[in-house]
N, C-alpha and C positions, 0 to 999 in steps of 0.2 A: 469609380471612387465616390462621385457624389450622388448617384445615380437614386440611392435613396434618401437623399436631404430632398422636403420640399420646394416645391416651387415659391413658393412665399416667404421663405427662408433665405432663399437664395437669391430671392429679388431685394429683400433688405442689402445681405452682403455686397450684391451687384451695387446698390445704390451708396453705402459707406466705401468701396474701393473706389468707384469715382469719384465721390467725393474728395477722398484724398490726392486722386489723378489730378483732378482740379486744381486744389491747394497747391499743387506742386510745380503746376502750370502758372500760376497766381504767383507765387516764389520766385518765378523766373523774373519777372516784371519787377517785384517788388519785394526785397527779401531784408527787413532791417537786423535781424535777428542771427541766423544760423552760422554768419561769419564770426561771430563772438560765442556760441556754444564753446567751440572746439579751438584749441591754438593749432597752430600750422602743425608743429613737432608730433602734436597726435597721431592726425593722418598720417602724418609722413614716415613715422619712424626715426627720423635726423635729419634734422635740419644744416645736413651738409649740403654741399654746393653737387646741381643735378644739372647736368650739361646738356645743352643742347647745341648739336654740331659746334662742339667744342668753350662753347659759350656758358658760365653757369645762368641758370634758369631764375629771374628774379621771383622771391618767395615774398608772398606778404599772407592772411589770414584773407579767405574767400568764402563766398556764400555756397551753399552742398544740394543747389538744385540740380547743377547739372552732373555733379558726382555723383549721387543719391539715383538720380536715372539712369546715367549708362553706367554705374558702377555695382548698384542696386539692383535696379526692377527690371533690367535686361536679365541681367543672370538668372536672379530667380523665377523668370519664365520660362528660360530655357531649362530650368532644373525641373516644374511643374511639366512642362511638356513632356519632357522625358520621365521621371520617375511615377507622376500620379496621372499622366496621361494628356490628350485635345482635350476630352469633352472636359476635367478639371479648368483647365486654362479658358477654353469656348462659354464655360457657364459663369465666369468670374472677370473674363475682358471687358474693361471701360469702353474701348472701341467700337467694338461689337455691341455692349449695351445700349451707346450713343445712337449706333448707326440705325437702329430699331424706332428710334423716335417720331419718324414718321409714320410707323405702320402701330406705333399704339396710339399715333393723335388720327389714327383712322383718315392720314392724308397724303399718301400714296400716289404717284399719277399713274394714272389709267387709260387704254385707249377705247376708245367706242368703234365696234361692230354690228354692221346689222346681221341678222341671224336670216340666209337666204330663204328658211323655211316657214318663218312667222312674221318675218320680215318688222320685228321688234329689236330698238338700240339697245345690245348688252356693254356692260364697261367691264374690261380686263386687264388685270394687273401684268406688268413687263416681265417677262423673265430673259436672261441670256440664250438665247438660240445656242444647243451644241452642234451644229453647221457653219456658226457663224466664227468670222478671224477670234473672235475673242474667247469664245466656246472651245474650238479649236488649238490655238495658243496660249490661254487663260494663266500655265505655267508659266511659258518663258515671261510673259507681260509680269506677273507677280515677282519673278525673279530679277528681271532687269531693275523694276522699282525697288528693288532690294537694293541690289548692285548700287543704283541711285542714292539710296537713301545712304549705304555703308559710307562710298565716297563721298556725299555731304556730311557727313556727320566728322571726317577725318579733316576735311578742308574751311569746312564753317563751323559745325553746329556742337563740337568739344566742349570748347570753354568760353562757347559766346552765350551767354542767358539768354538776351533779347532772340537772338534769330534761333537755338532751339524753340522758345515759349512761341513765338509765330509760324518755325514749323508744325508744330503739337496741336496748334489753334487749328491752324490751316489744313489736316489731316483730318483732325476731328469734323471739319466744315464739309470736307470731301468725302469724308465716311456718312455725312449725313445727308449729304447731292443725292451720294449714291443710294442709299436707303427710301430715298422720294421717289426715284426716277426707277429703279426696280425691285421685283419682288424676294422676298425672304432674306437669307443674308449670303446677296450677291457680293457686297463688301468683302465679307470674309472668305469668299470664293474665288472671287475672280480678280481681286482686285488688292487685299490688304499685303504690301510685302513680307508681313509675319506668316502669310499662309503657307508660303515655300518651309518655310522653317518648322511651323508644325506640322506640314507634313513629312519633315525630314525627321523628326526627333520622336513624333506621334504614332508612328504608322512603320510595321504594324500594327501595334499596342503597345501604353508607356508598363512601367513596369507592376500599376498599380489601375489599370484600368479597366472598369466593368468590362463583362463580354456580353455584347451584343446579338451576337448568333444564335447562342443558347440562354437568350435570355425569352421562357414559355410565358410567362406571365406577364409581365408588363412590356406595352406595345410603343411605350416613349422609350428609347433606348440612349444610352451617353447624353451627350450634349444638344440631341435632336429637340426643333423651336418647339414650345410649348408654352401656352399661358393658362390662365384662370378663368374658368367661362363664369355665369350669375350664377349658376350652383354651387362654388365654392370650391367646385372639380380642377382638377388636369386634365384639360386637354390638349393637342396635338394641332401647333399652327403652320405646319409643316406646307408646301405650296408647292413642292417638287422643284425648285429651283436648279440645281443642279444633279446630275446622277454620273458616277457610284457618290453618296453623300457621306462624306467625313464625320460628319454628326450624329446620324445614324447608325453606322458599322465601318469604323477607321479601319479594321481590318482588310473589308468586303472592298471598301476603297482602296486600299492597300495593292491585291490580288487582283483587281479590273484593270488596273493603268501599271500594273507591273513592268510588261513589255514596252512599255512606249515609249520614245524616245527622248520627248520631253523629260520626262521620272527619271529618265538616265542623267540627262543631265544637268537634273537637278542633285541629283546622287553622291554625283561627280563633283561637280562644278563646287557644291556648297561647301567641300573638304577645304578646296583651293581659295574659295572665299574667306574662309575664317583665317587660314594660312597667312593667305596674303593678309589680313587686314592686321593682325597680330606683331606679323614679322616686319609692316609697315613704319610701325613705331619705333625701332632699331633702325632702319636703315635711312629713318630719314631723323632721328638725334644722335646715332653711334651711341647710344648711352640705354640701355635695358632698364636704367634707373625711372627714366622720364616714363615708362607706362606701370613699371609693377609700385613707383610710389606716389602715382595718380597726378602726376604733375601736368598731364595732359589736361587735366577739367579745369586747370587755374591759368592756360596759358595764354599769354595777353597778348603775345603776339602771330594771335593765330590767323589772322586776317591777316596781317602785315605782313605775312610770311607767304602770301601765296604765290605771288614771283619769285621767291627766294629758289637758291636748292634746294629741291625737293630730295634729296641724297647727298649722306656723308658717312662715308667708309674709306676704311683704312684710315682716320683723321683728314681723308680728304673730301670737301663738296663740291658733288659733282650739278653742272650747272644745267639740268632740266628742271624747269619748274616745278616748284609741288603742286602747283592746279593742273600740272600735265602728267606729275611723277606718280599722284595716288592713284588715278582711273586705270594709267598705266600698269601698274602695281600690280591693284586688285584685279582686272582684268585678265592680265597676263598669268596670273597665277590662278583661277578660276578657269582659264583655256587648257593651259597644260595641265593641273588636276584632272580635267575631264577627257585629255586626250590618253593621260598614263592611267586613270580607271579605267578605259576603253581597251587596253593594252595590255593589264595587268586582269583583267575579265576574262580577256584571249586565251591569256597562257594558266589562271588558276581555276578555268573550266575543264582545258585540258587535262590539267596534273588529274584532279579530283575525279571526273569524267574514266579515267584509264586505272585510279586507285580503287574507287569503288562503284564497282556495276550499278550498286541498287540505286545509287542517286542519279538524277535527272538534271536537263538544262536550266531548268526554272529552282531547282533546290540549290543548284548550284549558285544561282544571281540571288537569289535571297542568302545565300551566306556573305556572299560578297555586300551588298547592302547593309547587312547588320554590323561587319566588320568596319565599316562608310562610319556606323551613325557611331558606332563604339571608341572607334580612336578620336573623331571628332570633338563629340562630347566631353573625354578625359582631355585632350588636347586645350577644349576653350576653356575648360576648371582650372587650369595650369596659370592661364592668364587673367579669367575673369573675375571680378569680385577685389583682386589680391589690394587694392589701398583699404578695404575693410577688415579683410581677415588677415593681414599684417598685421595690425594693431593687436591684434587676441594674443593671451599668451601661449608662448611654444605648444606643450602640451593641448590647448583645443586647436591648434591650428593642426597637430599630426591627425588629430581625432577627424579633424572637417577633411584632409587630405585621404585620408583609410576610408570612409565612411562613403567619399566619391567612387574611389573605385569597388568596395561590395559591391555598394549598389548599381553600377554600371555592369560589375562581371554577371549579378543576378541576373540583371537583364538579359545580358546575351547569351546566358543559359537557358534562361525560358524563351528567349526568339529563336535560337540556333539552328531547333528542331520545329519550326511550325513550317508547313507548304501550304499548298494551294488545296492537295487533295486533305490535306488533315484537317483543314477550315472546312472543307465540303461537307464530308465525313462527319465532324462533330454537329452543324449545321441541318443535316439530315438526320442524325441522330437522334437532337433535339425536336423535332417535329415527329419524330417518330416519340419521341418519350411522353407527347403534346396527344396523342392517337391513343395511346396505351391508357394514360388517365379519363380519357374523353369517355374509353369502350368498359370503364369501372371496372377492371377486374381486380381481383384481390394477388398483391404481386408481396405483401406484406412478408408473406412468413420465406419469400426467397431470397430478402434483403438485409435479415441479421438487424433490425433496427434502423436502417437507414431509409432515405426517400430514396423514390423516383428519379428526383431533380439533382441527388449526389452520383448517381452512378455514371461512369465513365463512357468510353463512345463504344468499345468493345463489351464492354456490361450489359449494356441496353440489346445490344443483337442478340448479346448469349441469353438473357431474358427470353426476349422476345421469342429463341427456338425452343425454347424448354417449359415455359411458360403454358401449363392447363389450360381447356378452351380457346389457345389465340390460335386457330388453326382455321382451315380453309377460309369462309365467307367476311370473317372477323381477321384475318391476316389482309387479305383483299380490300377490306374495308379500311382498314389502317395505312396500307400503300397507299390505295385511293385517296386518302386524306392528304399525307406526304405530298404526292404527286399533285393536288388542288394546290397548295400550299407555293407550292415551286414555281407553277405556271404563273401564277397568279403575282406572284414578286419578280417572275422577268428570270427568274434564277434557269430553268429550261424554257424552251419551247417543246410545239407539238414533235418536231423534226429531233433533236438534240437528247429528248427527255430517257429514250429508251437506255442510250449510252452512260447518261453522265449519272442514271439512276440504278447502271447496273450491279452493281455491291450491293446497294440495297435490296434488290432483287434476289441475288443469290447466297443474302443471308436470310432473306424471309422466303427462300422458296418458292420465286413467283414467275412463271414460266411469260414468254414473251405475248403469247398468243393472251395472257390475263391482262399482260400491262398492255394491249391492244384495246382487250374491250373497258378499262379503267378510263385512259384518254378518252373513248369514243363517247361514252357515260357523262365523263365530265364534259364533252362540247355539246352534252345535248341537253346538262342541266343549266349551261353557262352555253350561249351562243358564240358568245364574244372572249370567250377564252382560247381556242385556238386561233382565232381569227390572228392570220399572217401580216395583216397590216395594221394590226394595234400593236404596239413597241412596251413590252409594258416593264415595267422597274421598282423596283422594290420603292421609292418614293413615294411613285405614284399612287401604289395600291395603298402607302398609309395615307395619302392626300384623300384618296376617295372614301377609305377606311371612315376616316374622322370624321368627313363630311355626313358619311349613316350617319357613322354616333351622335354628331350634331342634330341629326333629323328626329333621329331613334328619341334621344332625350327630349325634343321638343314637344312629341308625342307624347313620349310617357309622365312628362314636368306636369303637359297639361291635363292630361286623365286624372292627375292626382289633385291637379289645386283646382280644374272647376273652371281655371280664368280663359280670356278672349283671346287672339290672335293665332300666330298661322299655326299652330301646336294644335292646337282647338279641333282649326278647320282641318289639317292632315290625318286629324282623327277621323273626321266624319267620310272621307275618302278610304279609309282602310273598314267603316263601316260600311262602306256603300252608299250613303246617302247623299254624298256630293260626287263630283267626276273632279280628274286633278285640275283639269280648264279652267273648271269653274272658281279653285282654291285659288287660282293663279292668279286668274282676271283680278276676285277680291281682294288679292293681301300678296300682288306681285312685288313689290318695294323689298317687303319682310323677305320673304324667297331669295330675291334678289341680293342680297347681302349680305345672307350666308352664304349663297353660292360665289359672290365673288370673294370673298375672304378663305373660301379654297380655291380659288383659280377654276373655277369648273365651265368645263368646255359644254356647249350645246349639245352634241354629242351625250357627252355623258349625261349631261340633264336628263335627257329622254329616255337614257337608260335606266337612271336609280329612278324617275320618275313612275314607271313603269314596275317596279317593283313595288308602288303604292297600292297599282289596279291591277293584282295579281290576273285578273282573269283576259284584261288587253292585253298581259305578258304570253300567256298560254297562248294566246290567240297569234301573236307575235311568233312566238317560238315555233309553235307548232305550221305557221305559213313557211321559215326559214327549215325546218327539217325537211320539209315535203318538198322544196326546190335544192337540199341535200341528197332525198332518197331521187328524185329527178338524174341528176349527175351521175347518180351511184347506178342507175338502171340505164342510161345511157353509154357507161362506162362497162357494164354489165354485158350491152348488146354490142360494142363494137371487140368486143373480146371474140363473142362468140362468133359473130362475121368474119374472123380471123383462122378461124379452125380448121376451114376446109381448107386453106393455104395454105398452113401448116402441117396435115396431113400425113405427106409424106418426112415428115422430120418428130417425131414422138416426142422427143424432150422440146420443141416449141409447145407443142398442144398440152405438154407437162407444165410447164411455166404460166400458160395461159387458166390452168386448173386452179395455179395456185393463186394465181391475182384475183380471179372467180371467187374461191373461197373467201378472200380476204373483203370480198363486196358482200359475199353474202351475211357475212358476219357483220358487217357495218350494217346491213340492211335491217338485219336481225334486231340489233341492238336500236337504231333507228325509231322503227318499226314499233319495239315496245316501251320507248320514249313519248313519242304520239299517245299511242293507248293509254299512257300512265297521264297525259295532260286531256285528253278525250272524258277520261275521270271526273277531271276537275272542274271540264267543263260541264258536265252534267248534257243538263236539257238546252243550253244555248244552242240557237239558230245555227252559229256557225261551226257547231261542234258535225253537225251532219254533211254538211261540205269537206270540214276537214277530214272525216273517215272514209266519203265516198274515194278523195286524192288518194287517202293511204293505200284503201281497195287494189286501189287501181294500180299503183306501182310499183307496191310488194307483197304482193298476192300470197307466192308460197310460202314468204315468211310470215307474213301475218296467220297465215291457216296452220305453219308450226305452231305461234305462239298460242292461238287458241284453241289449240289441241291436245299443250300441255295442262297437267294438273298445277303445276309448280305456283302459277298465279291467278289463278282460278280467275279468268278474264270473266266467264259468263255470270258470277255475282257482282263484280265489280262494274260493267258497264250495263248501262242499263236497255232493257229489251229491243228499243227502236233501233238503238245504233248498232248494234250486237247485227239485228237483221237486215240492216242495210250493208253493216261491211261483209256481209256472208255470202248477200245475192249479185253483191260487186267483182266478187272474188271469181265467182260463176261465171261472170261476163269479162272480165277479165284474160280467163282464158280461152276464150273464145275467138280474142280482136289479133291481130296480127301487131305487132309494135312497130310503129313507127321511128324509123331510124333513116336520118341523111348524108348523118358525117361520114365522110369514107376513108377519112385517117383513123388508124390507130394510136400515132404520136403524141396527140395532143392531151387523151386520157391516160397516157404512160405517165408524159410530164407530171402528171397530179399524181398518177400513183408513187413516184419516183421521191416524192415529200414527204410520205409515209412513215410513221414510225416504223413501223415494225419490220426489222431488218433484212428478214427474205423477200419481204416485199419489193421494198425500196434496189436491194441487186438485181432482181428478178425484173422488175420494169425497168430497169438500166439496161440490163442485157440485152430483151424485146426490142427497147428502142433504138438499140446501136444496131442490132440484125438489121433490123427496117432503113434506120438511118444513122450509117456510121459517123456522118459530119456530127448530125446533132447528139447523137450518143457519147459522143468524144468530147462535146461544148457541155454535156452535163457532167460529165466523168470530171474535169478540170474544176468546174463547180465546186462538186461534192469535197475533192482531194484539197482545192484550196479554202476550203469553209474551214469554221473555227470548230465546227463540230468533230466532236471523236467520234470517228469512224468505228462500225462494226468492222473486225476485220474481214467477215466474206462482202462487206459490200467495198472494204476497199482496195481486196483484190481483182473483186469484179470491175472496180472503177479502173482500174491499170490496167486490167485484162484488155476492159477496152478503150483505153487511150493506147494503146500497144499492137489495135486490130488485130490480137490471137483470140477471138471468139468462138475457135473451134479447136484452139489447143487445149492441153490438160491444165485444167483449174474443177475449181471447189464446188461454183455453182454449175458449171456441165453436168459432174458427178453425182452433183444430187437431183437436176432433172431427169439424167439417166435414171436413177433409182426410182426418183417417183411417178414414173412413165412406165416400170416395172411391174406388173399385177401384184408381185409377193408381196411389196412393201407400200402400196396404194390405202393403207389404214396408219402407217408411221405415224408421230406427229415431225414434226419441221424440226426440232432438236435432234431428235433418235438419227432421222433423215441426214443432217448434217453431221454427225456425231460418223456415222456410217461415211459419208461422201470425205471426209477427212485422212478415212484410213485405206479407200478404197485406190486404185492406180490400172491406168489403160495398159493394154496389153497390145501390140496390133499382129496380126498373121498376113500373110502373103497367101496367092491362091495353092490348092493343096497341102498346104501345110497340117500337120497334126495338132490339133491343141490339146485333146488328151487320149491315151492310148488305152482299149480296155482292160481292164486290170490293176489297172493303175490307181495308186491310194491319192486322196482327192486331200489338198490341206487349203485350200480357196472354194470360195463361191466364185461362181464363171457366169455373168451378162453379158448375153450376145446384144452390143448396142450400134453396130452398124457393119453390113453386108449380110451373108449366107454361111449358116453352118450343116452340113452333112450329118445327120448321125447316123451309123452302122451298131445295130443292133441283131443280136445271134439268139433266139429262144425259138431253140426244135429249128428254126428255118432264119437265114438271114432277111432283113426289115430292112431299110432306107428311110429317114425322113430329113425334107428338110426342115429347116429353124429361122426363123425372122426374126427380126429386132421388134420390139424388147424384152428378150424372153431369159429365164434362168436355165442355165445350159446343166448342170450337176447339182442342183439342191436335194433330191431323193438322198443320192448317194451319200454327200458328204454332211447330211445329218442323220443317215440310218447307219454310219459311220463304216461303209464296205464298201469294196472296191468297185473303181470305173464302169458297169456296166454295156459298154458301149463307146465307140470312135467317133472322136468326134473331130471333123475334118474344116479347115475354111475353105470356102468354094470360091470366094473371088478375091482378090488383091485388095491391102488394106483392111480386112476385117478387122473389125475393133470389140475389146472385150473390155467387161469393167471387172476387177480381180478384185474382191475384199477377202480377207480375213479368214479363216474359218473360225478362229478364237471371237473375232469383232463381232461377226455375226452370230457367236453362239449366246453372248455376252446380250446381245438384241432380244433375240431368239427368244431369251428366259425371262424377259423386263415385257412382253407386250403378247397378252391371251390374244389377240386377234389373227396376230401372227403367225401363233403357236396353234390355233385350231386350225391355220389353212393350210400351213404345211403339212398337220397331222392328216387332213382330209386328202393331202395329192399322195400323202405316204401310203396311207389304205387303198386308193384307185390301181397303184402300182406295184 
C-alpha cells in the first residue's frame, strides 16, 4: 500500500503521528480541556442510569485520553492491519519509530571480537540467536505479554489516566532498552505484544497490501528497514535480524511458520482472547450498557473494585475477586478456544479432506486460519469503537456496519484460495519474468498491449513455450538465472532444488541431467553457494546485497567527484594499483563502519573482499575446484575398485556406471570452469600450477574439452599453458592412481546429497547393499527431511528401510535395463519411463517361457539364471542365454512369430517383461536405438 510513498515522506508522517502519540501521552498527565469539549449525554447516548452489578454507575463529564486510546487508535490499528495491511501499520508505528532511536544516534551496544585470523577487535551488533529460548519461543513471550497487557488494561489501566500514561512511558522506555541493546527491530519481533496481533490480522496479506514476491524491480519490499544514505538515495538498513522477515514478505512469513505450534496457538488462542475480553465486561457489570456506552474509560471505581466481585450474573455477585476473576477469565477462554480450534481442525480436515480430493492438509489449515482471522475481526467490530460510532447518525452507522463486512468478506475471498504452492508458483514465476526481460527479447506483439510485469503466473509459462528464440541455450540460461536466484535467498538448496523446481522444469522443457549441470555451473561460479554449511535466507542475501550496493556506490560516488577516502582508495584496488590490505591498513575505521552497520561477519568480509581483487578470487576459486575435482576423482576410483565385486550381479556394475557418469559430468563441467578462470589468469605464475593440477586429475575430460570446436580452447589460452596441460595429460596416463580408502560408503554418502534424482536412489541402494544398518540411517533421513522427495527415490528409501532390496521395485528395473546392451544409449528419463511399465516374471527350472510359433506381445529380459533356446533351421541348434540379454527383440519388432523355445534351465529364473506398445513408443523417440536393433535385424 505504501510501498511507493517515499521515505522521506513517510519519515515526516512517522514524526507528526508521534507527535500526536505524545500529546496524548501528555493528556493523560495533564488534560485541562477535553472534559469540557463534549458533555457526558454526547458520548453516551443517554444519560440514563448504567449499572454496574446492580449499582447505577456515577456519571459526571471526563477527560477522552483514555477513551480516544482504547476506543480509538486500538481499533483503527486493527482495521489498518487488516484492510491495508503490516507493512502500512510497521511504516507508521510510534513505537517502532521510537524503538530506532538508538540506531539513528549511531549508539547501539556492541560486542567486541577478536578475529582469530588477523587477530584485529572487530565490534558487533546483537541479534536474537534463533536457537536461543527467545528465538525459539519469541511467539508465546509476545503472546503472553499481550495476555498481560489485556488483563492490566481491564484491572488498572481503563479509566485510570495516570497509570495508563506511565504504562505508555514505561513501554515506550522498554522499546527503547530494547533498540540499544539489539539490532534492527528486535522490538517488533520478539518482543512488542502488537506483534502477535499483526501477525494474526496481517499475514497472510491485509486486503490492500503490496506483493512482495513478485515484486522485479524494487529490492526494498513492504515495510522492510530502510533509510537515506548522503546521496539522497533509498537504501536498505536491513541486518537480518530475524528470518522468515514479516517486513520483507508477510506472506513468505506466513508459509514458513505455518506448521508450528506456536502460530497454532496463537491462531487459536487470539479468537478466545478477544472473546474472553469482550464478554468480560458483561459478566462482571450484568449490564452490556457499561462497554457499548464507554462507561468503562470513566470508571472511578476501578481500583477500588479490585477485591470486589469480579462477577455478577443472574443479578447475583459472585465472590471471586476481579484481580483473580479477569486473568481467570481471559485465560480460561484463550485455553479452550485453542483446545476446540485443535478439535474443530480434527474434524473440518477430515469433512474437506474426504469431499474434495484436490485439496491438501496445508490448504486445508490455511482455510481454517482465514475463517480464525474473519470472524475474529467482524466479531471485535461488533464491539470496538461503538462509544464513538453511537453517536453518528443511524444511517452512517448502517454504512460503517456494511462497509465492515465487504471488506472483511473481500478479504476472505482473495485469501480463500492462496497455498503454499500458488505463492511458489507466482514467486518462480516472477523471476522467471526477471530472466525473460534481462535476455531482451521482443515478447511485445504476444501481449495485445500489455507488459511483462501484468501477465499472470500461467501467462508467463505459456509465453515462455511459445515465445521465438527462447529455446535451447537461452531457455537453460533463464532457468539458470531462476535457479541462482533461489539458492541464493535460502528459498532451495543444492539437495531440495531439483524437486521444489520441478513445474518449472516441465513447463520450460528442461530435463534433469540440464538442471544437473545448471547447479554444478553455478557452484563453480559461486563457491560458496552450494556450500551445506552456509544457512542462507532471504534476509541475509538483502543484508549482504546492500552492503555491495553500499561499496558499489562508494566507488562509483568517488570516480565521479574526484574526492579522498575509502571510495577513492577501493577504486585504485579494482585498478590494481593498491592491494585490499593496503586500503584497509590506511582507511580501516571508514571500512569498518560500513561493515558494522550491516552486521558483516569476517567471514563474509573476506569474501565480498575478494571480489575487489578479481584475480586472488580466480586464484581462490580455482584452488577450491581442483580439491573438488580431487574428491570427484577419488570418488571416481573407488567406484571403479568396486567392479570386480560386483561382477557377478550386472545391475550393481549398472548402478556403478551410473554414479560414474554423473562424476564424469561434474568433471567435465569442473574441468571447463578452471580453464574459463586459467583465461583470466593469463600469464600469472600461478596460472601454470593450477593447469599442471587440472592435468593431472581430469586428464580425459580436459582432452574432450580441447578437442571440441565449441570453445575454441586453443585461441583462448595462451601457448605455454595450452603445452603444459597437453604434456601433463601424457603423463598422466601413464602413473597408476593412488587410492587408499577401501570403503565405498563414505563416497556413496556424498553422492547420496546429490541433486539429481537417480543419482541420489542409485547411491542409497549401493549403500544399503554394502551396509544395510547405514542404508536404513539414510533412508530414515531422507523420508523424514523436509524435502520433497523424488518418487523413485522415495521408494527406493522404503525399499530399503523395508530390506526388500531384491524385490520388485522401480530402481531394480531400471538397473536391469541399463545393464541391458539394447538400452545402454537410453538417457535416465526414457530408462525410467520404460522401468515403470516393465514387471518381473519368474520361471521354475524347465519351464517354457515361450513356445515357437507363438506371437510375441512383450519384450523378454533374461536378468537372472539360464535360458535354453531351441532353434530349427534345416537342423535343430541349442544355445544357451545369460543375463542380461534380450530373449525376443528380433521377433517381436519384425512383428512374426516365435522363432524358437525358449526354455528356463534353473529354478527362479527371472525375466523383465515390458510392453511391446512401451517399447515401440521408445523404439520411435531414440535413432540410436533404432540403428542397433535395425543392425541385430539384418545379422538375423
Amino acid at each position: 500500500m505504501l510501498s511507493k510513498i517515499s521515505e522521506k515522506s513517510m519519515h515526516t508522517v512517522r514524526w507528526i503521528i508521534t507527535s500526536g502519540w505524545l500529546l496524548l501521552i501528555f493528556s493523560l498527565f495533564y488534560d485541562p480541556i477535553s472534559a469540557n469539549l463534549f458533555t457526558f449525554s454526547t458520548l453516551n447516548n443517554s444519560a440514563t442510569c448504567i449499572k454496574v452489578q446492580g449499582i447505577c454507575l456515577s456519571q459526571k463529564p471526563y477527560p477522552l485520553g483514555n477513551s480516544i486510546f482504547w476506543g480509538l487508535i486500538i481499533p483503527i490499528s486493527i482495521f489498518i492491519l487488516f484492510v491495508f495491511g503490516h507493512e502500512f501499520w510497521r511504516r507508521i508505528c510510534p513505537l517502532s519509530f521510537l524503538s530506532q532511536i538508538p540506531r539513528a544516534l549511531g549508539k547501539q551496544r556492541r560486542i567486541s571480537k577478536i578475529d582469530p585470523k588477523t587477530g584485529q577487535k572487530r565490534h558487533e551488533l546483537i541479534k536474537i540467536k534463533p536457537d536461543s529460548w527467545l528465538g525459539r519461543n519469541h511467539l508465546y513471550f509476545q503472546f503472553g505479554f499481550l495476555y498481560l497487557g489485556v488483563c492490566s488494561r481491564i484491572l488498572f489501566l481503563d479509566s485510570h489516566r495516570l497509570l495508563l500514561g506511565i504504562f505508555l512511558l514505561a513501554t515506550i522506555v522498554f522499546a527503547i532498552t530494547i533498540g540499544y541493546f539489539y539490532a534492527g527491530k528486535t522490538w517488533c519481533h520478539y518482543f512488542c505484544p502488537m506483534g502477535t496481533v499483526q501477525i494474526f490480522y496481517g499475514e497472510p496479506r491485509g486486503l490492500l497490501t503490496s506483493i512482495a514476491h513478485n515484486s522485479d524491480k524494487n529490492p526494498i519490499t513492504q515495510s522492510m528497514c530502510r533509510h537515506i544514505n548522503p546521496e539522497n538515495k533509498i537504501e536498505s538498513a536491513c541486518v537480518a535480524c530475524t528470518s522468515p522477515c514479516l517486513d520483507i514478505d508477510a506472506e513468505r512469513s506466513y508459509w514458513e511458520r505455518f506448521n508450528r505450534s506456536d502460530y497454532k496457538f496463537i491462531s487459536y488462542g487470539y479468537v478466545g482472547l478477544v472473546i474472553g475480553f469482550f464478554f468480560y465486561y458483561y459478566l462482571y457489570s450484568g449490564d452490556w450498557r457499561y462497554w457499548f456506552n464507554g462507561a468503562w474509560s470513566h470508571d472511578e471505581t476501578q481500583l477500588k473494585s479490585l477485591f470486589s466481585a469480579g462477577f455478577y450474573l443472574d443479578e447475583t455477585a459472585i465472590a471471586i475477586p476481579k484481580l483473580v476473576a479477569v486473568p481467570l477469565t481471559i485465560g480460561l477462554s484463550t485455553f479452550l478456544s485453542y483446545l476446540i480450534g485443535k478439535k474443530l481442525e480434527k474434524a473440518y480436515k477430515s469433512y474437506q479432506l474426504q469431499r474434495d480430493t484436490f485439496l491438501n492438509s496445508q490448504q486445508v489449515q490455511h482455510q481454517i486460519f482465514t475463517l480464525c482471522t474473519f470472524f475474529t475481526f467482524n466479531l471485535f467490530f461488533i464491539f470496538a469503537a461503538r462509544t464513538y460510532i453511537n453517536i453518528l447518525p443511524i444511517q452512517l452507522q448502517y454504512i460503517y456496519n456494511i462497509s465492515l463486512v465487504i471488506l472483511s468478506t473481500i478479504w476472505l475471498y482473495r485469501t480463500w484460495g492462496r497455498s503454499r504452492d500458488l505463492y511458489a508458483k507466482e514467486g518462480l514465476a516472477s523471476r522467471l519474468r526477471k530472466q525473460l526481460n534481462q535476455l531482451q527479447l521482443d515478447v511485445s506483439r504476444f501481449l495485445e498491449g500489455r507488459s511483462l510485469e501484468r501477465l499472470n503466473v500461467d501467462e508467463v509459462y505459456i509465453l515462455a513455450k511459445i515465445l521465438p528464440g527462447f529455446t535451447g541455450e537461452k531457455k537453460l540460461r533463464a532457468y539458470k538465472g531462476v535457479l541462482k536466484e533461489a539458492l541464493e535467498e535460502g528459498y532451495v538448496n543444492s539437495a531440495s532444488s531439483l524437486e521444489v523446481l520441478r513445474q518449472m522444469r516441465q513447463e520450460l522443457g528442461i530435463s534433469e541431467d540440464e538442471h544437473l549441470q545448471a547447479i554444478t555451473e553455478l557452484g563453480i561460479e559461486n563457491i560458496e553457494l552450494l556450500d551445506p554449511n552456509i544457512q542462507r535466507t532471504r534476509e541475509n542475501q538483502l543484508r549482504l546485497f546492500w552492503f555491495k550496493q553500499r561499496i558499489k556506490e562508494l566507488v562509483t560516488h568517488k570516480r565521479r567527484r574526484g574526492a579522498t577516502g575509502l571510495g577513492r582508495e577501493l577504486l585504485k584496488v579494482i585498478k590494481k594499483e593498491k592491494s585490499v590490505h593496503e586500503v584497509l591498513k590506511k582507511d580501516h575505521n571508514s571500512w569498518r563502519n560500513n561493515s558494522q552497520e550491516y552486521n558483516i561477519t569476517p567471514e563474509e568480509e573476506v569474501s565480498i573482499l575478494a571480489e575487489l581483487e578479481p584475480e586472488s578470487q580466480f586464484i581462490h576459486r580455482s584452488n577450491i575446484l581442483l580439491d573438488q575435482l580431487q574428491q570427484l576423482a577419488d570418488s571416481y576410483q573407488a567406484l571403479e575398485n568396486k567392479k570386480l565385486a560386483f561382477k557377478p550381479k550386472p545391475y550393481l556394475v549398472s548402478g556403478i556406471n551410473i554414479l560414474q557418469k554423473t562424476i564424469q559430468r561434474k568433471q567435465k563441467l569442473f574441468a571447463k570452469g578452471i580453464l574459463e578462470l586459467l583465461e583470466n589468469l593469463e600469464n600469472s605464475p600461478d596460472a601454470t600450477h593450477i593447469a599442471i593440477a587440472l592435468a593431472s586429475l581430469a586428464p580425459q575430460s580436459l582432452l574432450e574439452l580441447l578437442s571440441t570446436q565449441e570453445n575454441d580452447w586453443e585461441k583462448r589460452l595462451n601457448s605455454f599453458l595450452l603445452a603444459r596441460i597437453r604434456k601433463q595429460i601424457k603423463y598422466a596416463k601413464t602413473i597408476i592412481y593412488p587410492f587408499s580408502e577401501p570403503s565405498l560408503i563414505p563416497y556413496l554418502e556424498v553422492l547420496v546429497d546429490e541433486s539429481d534424482s537417480l543419482t541420489k536412489a542409485v547411491s542409497l541402494y549401493l549403500m544399503a547393499y554394502l551396509d544395510i544398518l547405514r542404508g536404513q540411517q539414510k533412508a530414515i533421513q531422507l523420508l523424514e527431511s523436509y524435502l520433497i522427495l523424488n518418487p523413485l527415490v522415495k521408494e527406493t528409501a522404503q525399499t530399503v528401510l523395508n530390506n526388500h532390496l531384491t524385490s520388485q521395485n522401480t530402481l531394480l528395473k531400471l538397473l536391469y535395463l541399463s545393464s541391458c546392451e539394447l538400452f545402454d544409449n537410453l538417457k535416465s528419463e526414457q530408462l525410467l519411463d520404460l522401468a515403470y511399465q516393465a514387471n518381473f516374471k519368474t520361471y521354475h527350472s524347465l519351464e517354457m517361457i515361450l513356445n515357437m510359433g507363438e506371437l510375441n506381445h512383450e519384450l523378454l529380459i533374461l536378468v537372472e539364471g539360464e535360458v535354453k533356446e531351441e532353434r530349427e533351421n534345416g537342423q535343430f541348434k541349442t544355445f544357451i542365454i545369460t543375463p542380461v540379454q534380450t530373449l525376443n527383440q528380433v521377433e517381436l519388432l519384425a512383428q512374426i512369430p516365435q522363432m524358437s523355445n525358449l526354455i528356463a534351465m534353473v529354478s527362479e529364473t527371472k525375466v523383465l517383461a515390458l510392453d511391446s506398445q512401451c517399447f515401440d513408443t521408445t523404439f520411435a523417440q531414440n535413432q540410436e536405438l533404432m540403428k542397433k536393433v535395425i543392425s541385430q535385424l539384418a545379422t538375423k
